[in-house]
N, C-alpha and C positions, 0 to 999 in steps of 0.2 A: 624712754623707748621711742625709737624713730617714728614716725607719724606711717611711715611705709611699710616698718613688720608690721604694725600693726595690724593694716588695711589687708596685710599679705597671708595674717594670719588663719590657719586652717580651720574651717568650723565644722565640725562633726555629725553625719546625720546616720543613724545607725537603721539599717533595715533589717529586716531577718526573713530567712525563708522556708517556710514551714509548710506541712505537710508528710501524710502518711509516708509509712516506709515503701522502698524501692518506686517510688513516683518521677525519679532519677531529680533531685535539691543539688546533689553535689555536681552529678556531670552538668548541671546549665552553671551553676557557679565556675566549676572551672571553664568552662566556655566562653562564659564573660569573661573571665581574669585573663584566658591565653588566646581566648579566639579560635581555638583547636577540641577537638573532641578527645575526649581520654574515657575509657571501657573503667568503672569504679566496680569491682567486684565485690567491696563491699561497704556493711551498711555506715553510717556516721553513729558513731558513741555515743559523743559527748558533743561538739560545736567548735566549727574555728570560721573564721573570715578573712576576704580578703577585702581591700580598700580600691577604693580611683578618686583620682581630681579631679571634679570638676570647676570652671572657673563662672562665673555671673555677675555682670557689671563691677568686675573688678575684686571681686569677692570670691576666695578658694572654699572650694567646699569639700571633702574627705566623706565620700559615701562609704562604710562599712559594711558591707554585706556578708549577715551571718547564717551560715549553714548549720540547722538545727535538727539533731535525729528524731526520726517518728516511730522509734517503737517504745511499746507502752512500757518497757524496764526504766527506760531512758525518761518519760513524760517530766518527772519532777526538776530533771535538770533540763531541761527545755524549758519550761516555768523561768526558771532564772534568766534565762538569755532575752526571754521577750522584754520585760520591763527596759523602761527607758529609748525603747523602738518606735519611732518615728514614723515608720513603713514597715506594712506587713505583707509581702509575696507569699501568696497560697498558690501551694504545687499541685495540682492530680494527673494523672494520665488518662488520656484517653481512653485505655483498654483494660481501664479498670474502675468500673462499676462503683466500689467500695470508696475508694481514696477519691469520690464526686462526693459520695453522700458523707463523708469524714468532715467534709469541707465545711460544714454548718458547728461541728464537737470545735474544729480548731479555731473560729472566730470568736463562739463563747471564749476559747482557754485565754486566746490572746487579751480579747474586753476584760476579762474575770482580773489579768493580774495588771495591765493599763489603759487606766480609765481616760486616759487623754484621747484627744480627735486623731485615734489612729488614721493613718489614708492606707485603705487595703488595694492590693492589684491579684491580680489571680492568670496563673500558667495554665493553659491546657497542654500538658507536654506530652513528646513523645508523638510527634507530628505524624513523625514518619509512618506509624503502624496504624495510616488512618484505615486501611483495613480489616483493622482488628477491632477497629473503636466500638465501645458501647457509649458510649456520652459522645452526643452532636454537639455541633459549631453551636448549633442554634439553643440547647440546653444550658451553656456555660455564657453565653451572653446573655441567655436570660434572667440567669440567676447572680451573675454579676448585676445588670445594671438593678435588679432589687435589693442589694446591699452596699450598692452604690460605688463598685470593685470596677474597674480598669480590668479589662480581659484583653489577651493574643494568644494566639495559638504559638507553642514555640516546641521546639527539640533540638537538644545538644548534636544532633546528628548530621544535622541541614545545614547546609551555609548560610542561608537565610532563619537563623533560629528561631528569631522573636525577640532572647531575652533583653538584647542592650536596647532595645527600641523600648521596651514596657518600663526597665528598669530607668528610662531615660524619661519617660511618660511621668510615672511614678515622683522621677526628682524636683520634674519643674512643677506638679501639681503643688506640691508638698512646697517649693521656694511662692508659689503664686498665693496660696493660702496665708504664708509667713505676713509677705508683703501687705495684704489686707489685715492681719491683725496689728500690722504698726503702724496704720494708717489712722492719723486723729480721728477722722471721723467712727471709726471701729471704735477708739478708745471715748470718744463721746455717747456712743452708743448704749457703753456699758458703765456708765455712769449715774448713779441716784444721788438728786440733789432734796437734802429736806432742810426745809425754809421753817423755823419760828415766827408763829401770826406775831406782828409789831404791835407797839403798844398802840399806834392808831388802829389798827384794825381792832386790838383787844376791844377797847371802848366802845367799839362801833356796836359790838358784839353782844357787851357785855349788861345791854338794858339797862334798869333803874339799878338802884343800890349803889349811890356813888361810891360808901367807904370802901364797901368789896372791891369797887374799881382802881382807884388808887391802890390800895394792897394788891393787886393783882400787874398794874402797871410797874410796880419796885420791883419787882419777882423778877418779870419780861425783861428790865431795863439795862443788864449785860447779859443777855442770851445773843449768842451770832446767827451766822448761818450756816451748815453744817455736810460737808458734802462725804458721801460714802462710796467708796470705788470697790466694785465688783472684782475682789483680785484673782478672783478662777480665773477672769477671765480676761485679763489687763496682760499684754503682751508683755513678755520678759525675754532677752533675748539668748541672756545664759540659760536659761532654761531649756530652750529651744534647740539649741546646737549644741 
């Protein structure tokens, strides 16, 4: 293989975006894909996605962004689509009470089935009916920055949406985190080195009773030294993309 598909080739980061029903998931997806707003009269079944390029230092990256239904018929096949998600975009709307406080049920669902350092980002959508709102600016940032979620305010509606700015947020948090796990000193980090006392120290140790000494010197006399690498947590890059 050429040295340039190679470099060229797409790496995969799948997001999904989740949250209660009619919190409008699909109309910011299609938002993002067409830059246009499109009236979804109705709710999402099952799950589809659309893709974009992005490129970083030479490196194509294929963001998947998957639109997941929130009602409770639907929960177990939404289960399915989390795993192997990368990023997780939690939807609510502003003018709705419920789908704020849902927001705590779907980050257990997402943790419960991947356990990896998901990076959460969080929509307050539905900008436009800030007169309607029951959840403040100042309620959804708060409770992002205590689960440590990326918040914007966005709405399919507004030319100024939110979404590609978060979802762009979102990409480079999630390549800056990469880049620090492939970073030797990361991989030294998580490193456990166990060392066998040598036979001079045995001796050192080992007081009167020479015979035991000797016998215990034969023992030690091919033991190495032995190093143990944390693989949870040792960077793998197929893994990752």
């Amino acid at each position: 293989m050429d040295n340039n598909d190679h470099d060229n080739k797409k790496k995969s980061i799948k997001l999904i975006i989740i949250g209660s029903v009619n919190v409008g998931k699909t109309s910011l997806l299609t938002r993002y894909a067409t830059g246009r707003f499109q009236k979804i009269s109705k709710s999402t079944s099952n799950a589809s996605f659309i893709s974009k390029i992005k490129t970083v230092d030479n490196n194509n990256y294929e963001i998947q962004l998957w639109d997941t239904a929130g009602q409770e018929k639907y929960r177990s096949l939404t289960k399915i689509f989390i795993k192997n998600a990368k990023i997780a975009l939690l939807v609510y709307a502003i003018n709705d009470l419920n789908s704020f406080n849902d927001l705590n049920m779907w980050i257990n669902t997402v943790k419960e089935i991947n356990s990896d350092n998901i990076i959460f980002g969080i929509a307050a959508n539905k900008a436009d009916l800030y007169k309607e709102s029951k959840v403040s600016d100042e309620q959804g940032k708060k409770y992002a920055k205590e689960i440590g979620a990326e918040w914007r305010s966005t709405s399919s509606l507004l030319d100024d949406c939110g979404i590609d700015d978060l979802v762009d947020v979102l990409f480079n948090k999630y390549i800056e985190e990469r880049a620090v796990k492939k970073s030797p000193s990361f991989a030294l980090q998580n490193t456990i080195v166990l060392k066998n006392i040598g036979s001079d120290e045995k001796e050192k140790n080992s007081g009167c009773c020479g015979g035991k000494k000797d016998k215990k010197k034969s023992k030690n006399k091919n033991l190495k030294k032995i190093e143990v690498i944390d693989n949870n947590d040792k960077y793998n890059e197929d893994d990752d993309f």
